[in-house]
N, C-alpha and C positions, 0 to 999 in steps of 0.2 A: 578330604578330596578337594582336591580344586579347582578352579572355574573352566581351565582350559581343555584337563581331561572329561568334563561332563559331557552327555550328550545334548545338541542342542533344542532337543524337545525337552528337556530336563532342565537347562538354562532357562527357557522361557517359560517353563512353568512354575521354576520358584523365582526370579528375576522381574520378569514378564517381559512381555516383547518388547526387543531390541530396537530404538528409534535411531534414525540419520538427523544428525547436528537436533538435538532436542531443545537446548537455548537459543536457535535462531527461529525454530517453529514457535516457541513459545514468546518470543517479542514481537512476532508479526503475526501474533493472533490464529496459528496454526498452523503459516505457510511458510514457504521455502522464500528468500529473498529475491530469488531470480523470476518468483510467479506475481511480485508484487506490480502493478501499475502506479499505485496512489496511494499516501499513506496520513493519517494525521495525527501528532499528539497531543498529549493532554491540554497545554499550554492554551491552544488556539481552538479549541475543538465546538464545533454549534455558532460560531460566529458567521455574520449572514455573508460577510466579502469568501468566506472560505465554502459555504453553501452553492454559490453561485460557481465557485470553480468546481465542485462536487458535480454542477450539474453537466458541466460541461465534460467531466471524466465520463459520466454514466452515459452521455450521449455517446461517446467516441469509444469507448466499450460494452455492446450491450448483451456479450456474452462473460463478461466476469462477472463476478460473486462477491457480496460486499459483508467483509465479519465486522460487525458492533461489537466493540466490550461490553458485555452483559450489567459491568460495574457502573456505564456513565449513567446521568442521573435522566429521569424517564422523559423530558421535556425535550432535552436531545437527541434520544433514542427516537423517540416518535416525530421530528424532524427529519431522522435519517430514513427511519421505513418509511415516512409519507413519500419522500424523494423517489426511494428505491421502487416504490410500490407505480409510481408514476411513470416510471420510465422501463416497468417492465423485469427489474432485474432483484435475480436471485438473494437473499441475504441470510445469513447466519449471528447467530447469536452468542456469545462466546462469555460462558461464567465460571467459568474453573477459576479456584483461587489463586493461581497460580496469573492468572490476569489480572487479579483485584489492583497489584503492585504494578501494571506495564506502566510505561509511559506511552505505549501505542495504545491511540483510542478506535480509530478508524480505519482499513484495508482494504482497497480494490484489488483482488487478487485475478489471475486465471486460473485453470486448467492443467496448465501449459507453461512451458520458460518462456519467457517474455525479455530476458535482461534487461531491463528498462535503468538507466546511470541517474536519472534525479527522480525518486518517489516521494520526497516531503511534496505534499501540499503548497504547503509556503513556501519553497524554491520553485516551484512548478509558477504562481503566480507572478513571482519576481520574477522569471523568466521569461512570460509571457508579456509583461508590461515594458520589459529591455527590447524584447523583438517588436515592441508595438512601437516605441519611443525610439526607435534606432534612426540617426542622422542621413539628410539624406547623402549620398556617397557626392564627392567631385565627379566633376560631369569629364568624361574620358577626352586625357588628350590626346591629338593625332600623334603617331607615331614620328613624322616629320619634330615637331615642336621637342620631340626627345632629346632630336642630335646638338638645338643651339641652346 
C-alpha cells in the first residue's frame, strides 16, 4: 500500500506527526526563522561584548523566550539563565541530539512572526556601532547656492 492511499491517522501513526520545514526548526533550536529576534553561534558564544548586547535584546523584548542548547558547557548556560532570570524572561532548554551538532547556541524567539532581516548577534552589534559612529551629514545648502 502506499503512502498517498493511507489514511492520515494511519500515516501518523506509523510515520508520526507530520512537521512544517523540520531543518529550519531544528537550526534555530525549535523555532520558525521568521519567530527569531536574536540569535548566536557556537563561535562567539559566552563572551562578555556579546552578554552585554544580550542584555540589551532581553530589555527590548521581555515577552520572548530564550532556548539554550542543552549541549553548551554549564559555565555559559548558567550565565545565560542568570541573565534571563534577571530580567524576567522565559527560557527553554533544548537537549535533543539532534542539537548536540547545531552551530546555533543561542535564540530569542517569540510567539509570533516577528520577520526580523539581521538575527546574528554579531551583525546586530556591528550594526549598532555603524549607527553610533555614523559621520555627521553636510550641513544643508540653501536651495538658492543650487542654481550657481
Amino acid at each position: 500500500m502506499d503512502k498517498q492511499s493511507m489514511d492520515p491517522h494511519v500515516q501518523a501513526g506509523l510515520y508520526g506527526t507530520p512537521q512544517v520545514n523540520p531543518d529550519e526548526q531544528n537550526h534555530y533550536l525549535g523555532n520558525f526563522r521568521e519567530r527569531v529576534y536574536a540569535l548566536q553561534t557556537r563561535e562567539h558564544v559566552g563572551e562578555s561584548q556579546y552578554m552585554q548586547a544580550w542584555e540589551k535584546q532581553f530589555s527590548k523584548y521581555p515577552e520572548a523566550t530564550l532556548y539554550l542548547n542543552g549541549h553548551l558547557d554549564r559555565d555559559t548556560l548558567d550565565k545565560f539563565i542568570k541573565l534571563a532570570s534577571r530580567y524576567k524572561l522565559r527560557f527553554t532548554l533544548k537537549t535533543d541530539e539532534v542539537y548536540n551538532h547545531s552551530d546555533v547556541m543561542v535564540v530569542l524567539a517569540a510567539k509570533f512572526a516577528v520577520h526580523q532581516d539581521i538575527v546574528d548577534i554579531n551583525e546586530l552589534i556591528s550594526q549598532q556601532t555603524q549607527s553610533t559612529q555614523k559621520p555627521e551629514s553636510e550641513t544643508k545648502k540653501p536651495w538658492y547656492k543650487k542654481l550657481f
